[in-house]
N, C-alpha and C positions, 0 to 999 in steps of 0.2 A: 614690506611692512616691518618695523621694530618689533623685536621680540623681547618682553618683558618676563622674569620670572616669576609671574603669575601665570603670564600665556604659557609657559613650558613645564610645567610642573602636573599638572594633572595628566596631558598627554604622555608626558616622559613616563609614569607611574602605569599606566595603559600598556605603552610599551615596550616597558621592560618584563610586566607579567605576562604578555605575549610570547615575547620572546625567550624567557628563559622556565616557564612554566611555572614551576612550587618554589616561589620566592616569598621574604617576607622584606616590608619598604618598612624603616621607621627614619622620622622625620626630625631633624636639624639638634644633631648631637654637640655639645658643648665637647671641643677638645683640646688642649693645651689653653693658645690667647684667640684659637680660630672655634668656629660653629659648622660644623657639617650640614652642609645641605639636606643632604638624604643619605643613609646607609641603608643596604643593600644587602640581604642576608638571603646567602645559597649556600647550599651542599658542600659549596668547595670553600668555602670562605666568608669575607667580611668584606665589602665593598663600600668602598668612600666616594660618594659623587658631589663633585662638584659643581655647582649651574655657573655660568657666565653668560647670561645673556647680552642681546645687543647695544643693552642699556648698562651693562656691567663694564669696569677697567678692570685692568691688571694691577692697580697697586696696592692690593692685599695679598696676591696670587701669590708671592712665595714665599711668604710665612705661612699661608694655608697648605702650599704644598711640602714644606717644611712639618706643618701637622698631623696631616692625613697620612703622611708617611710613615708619621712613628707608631699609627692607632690600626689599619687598616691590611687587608692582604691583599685587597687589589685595589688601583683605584680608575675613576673617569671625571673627564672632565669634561662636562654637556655646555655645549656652545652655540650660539648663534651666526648664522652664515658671514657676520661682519671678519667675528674674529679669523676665520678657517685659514688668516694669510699669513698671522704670526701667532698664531696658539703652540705651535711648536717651540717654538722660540722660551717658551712660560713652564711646560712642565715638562716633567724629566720623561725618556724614551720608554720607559716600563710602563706608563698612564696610558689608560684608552682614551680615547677623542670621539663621541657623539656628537655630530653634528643636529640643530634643529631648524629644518625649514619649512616658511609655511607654504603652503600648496592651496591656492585655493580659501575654503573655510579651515584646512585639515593643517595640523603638523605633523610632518613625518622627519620621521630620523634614521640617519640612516652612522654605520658607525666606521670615520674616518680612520682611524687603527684600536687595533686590541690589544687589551690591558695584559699584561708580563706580571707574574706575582711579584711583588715588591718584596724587594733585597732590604727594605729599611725596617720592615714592621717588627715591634720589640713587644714583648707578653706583656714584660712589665707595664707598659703602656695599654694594649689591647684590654687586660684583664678587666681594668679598671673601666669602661662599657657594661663590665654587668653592675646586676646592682646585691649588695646585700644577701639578699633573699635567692637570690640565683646564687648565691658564691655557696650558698648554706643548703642549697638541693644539690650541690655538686661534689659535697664535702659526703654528704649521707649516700646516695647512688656510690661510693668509690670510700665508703668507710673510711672516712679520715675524720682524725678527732674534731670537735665539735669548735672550740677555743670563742663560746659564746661570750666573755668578757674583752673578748680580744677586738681591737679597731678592724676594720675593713681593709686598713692596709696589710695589718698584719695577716689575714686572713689569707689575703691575695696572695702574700711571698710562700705560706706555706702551701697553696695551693700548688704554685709555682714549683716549690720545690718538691712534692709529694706524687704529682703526675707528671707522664710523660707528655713527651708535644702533639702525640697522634690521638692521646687521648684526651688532652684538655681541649683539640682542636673538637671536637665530638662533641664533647658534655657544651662549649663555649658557645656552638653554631643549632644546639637543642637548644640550651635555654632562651638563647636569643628567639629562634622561631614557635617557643612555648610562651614567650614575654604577652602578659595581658595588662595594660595600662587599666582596667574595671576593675581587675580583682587584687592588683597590687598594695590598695592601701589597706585591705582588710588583713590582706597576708603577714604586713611588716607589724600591724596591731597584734598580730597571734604569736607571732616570731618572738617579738618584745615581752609578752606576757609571759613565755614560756624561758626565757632568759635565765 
């Protein structure tokens, strides 16, 4: 049977918090001119996945892995048993490969190689993931000036330049797994007022 990414998205979500315990999923992040499927937030990083199902091509696949590259610290690429003969061929040797097959009623997945931190991923890129309101809980935790008239870009580079990488990696992978889509727009109303 064809596997659509409908069929693979719930189960994938299943088993990925099986498998790697206290994770947090958020779902199809605008990146460069590509859209992430699902990022993937653990301990260790920032995980970019991408679906190709058996209804999916490859002719977007390397500007999106050209994307994920520049945002991400790990990445995968969840596939359906068609492609498992040239998937290699598509994204570069550092990307995991989850395979999804159905069994039965059940998908299982099972994972064709493991993901290698990526050599590409750049801050200046990454940073730009949080939002606003996270840049400004991370300036006040690590006391750095406030620069509330200042854009968001600018905010980012002084982030940038003001913490180190072990510690932006820290405050970058808390806020992300603190991220609450309910309380977000009351917060950016208080933020704003208090400007």
């Amino acid at each position: 049977m064809m596997l659509r990414d409908a069929d693979i998205r719930e189960p994938l979500f299943a088993y990925l918090e099986n498998r790697f315990g206290v994770i947090r999923i958020l779902e199809e992040k605008t990146m460069g001119k590509s859209r992430a499927d699902v990022l993937m937030v653990k301990e260790d990083g920032l995980y970019g996945i991408e679906i190709k199902s058996d209804a999916d091509t490859y002719a977007r696949l390397k500007r999106q892995v050209r994307d994920y590259d520049r945002y991400y610290d790990y990445n995968y690429v969840v596939i359906g048993t068609t492609h498992v003969k040239h998937i290699e061929e598509h994204v570069p040797v550092y990307w995991g490969i989850l395979v999804a097959d159905k069994e039965g009623s059940e998908i299982d997945f099972y994972e064709y190689r493991a993901p290698v931190k990526n050599p590409k991923v750049k801050w200046k890129w990454k940073i730009t993931v949080l939002w606003r309101i996270e840049l400004a809980h991370i300036q006040e935790r690590n006391h750095l000036a406030k620069y509330k008239q200042k854009s968001k870009k600018f905010v980012q580079e002084k982030v940038l330049e003001k913490l180190d990488e072990e510690t932006l990696q820290k405050e970058f992978i808390h806020e992300l797994f603190e991220r609450d889509y309910q309380l977000i727009e009351e917060e950016i109303r208080l933020y704003k007022e208090h400007q």
